[in-house]
N, C-alpha and C positions, 0 to 999 in steps of 0.2 A: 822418354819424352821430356819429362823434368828437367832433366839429367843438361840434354841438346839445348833447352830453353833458359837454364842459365848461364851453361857455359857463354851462349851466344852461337851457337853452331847455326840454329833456325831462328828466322827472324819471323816467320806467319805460320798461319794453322794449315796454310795449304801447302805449305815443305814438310809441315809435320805428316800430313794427312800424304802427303807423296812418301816418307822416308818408311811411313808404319803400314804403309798400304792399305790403309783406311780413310774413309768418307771424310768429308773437312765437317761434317753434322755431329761424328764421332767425337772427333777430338775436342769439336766447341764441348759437349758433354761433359768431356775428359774432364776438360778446363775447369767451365762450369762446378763440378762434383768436388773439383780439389779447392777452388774459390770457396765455396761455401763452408767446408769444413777438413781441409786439410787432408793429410795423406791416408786420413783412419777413412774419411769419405771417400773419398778416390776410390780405395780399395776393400770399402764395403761390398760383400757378396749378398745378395738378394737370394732368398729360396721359395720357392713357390709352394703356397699355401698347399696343404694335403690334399686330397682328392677323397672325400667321403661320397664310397658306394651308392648307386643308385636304388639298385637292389639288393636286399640284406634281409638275413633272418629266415623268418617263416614263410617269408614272401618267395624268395631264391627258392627254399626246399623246395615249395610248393609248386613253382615253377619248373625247376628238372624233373620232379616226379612227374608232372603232365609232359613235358618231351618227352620221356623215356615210355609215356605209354605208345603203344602203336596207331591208336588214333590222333595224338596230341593234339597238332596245331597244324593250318592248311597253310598260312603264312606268317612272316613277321609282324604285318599289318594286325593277323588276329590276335597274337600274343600281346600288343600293343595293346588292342582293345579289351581282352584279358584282364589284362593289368590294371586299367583304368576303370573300369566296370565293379572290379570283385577288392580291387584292394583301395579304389581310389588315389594312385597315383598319377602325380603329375610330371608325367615323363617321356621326351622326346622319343618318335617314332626310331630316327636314326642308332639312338642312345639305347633302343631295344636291340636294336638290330645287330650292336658292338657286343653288348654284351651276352646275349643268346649264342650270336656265330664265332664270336672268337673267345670270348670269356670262358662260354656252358660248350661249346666242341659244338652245335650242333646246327642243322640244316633244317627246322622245322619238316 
């Protein structure tokens, strides 16, 4: 892109945005990132913050051990309420539901 923009090959962002096959929103970006701080900007990689557990520790044990009895849990909705009841968590229904059914194996 650089490269085209000096030689003179393109003269607008929408030849850029045709020649890279990307959005002309893209390339202003492009632009943008390299304007402000040159090529280390441009090509600065962004990594998304860690993802710290919802549930952890004694809480998780505590949790499989009650799956793994045979009366457990009637739903995800109770485990939800479980959770927020006995340990005081503040934690989305769905966000149970991820980590119970695909995290812990299991189908209440």
């Amino acid at each position: 892109m650089l490269y085209w923009l000096k030689s003179g090959q393109v003269k607008s962002r929408q030849e850029l945005a045709h020649r890279l096959a990307r959005n002309e929103s893209t390339i202003y970006r492009w632009l943008k990132k390299y304007q402000q701080g040159g090529l280390t900007r441009l090509l600065e990689v962004k990594v998304a913050p860690e993802i710290k557990p919802k549930i952890k520790g004694k809480v998780l044990e505590q949790l499989q051990e009650k799956l793994s009895q045979p009366k457990g849990f009637k739903s995800y909705r109770g485990i939800h309420s479980w959770l927020t009841q006995l340990f005081g968590l503040e934690i989305g229904y769905l966000t149970v539901h991820r980590i119970v059914r695909y995290q812990l194996k299991s189908q209440t």
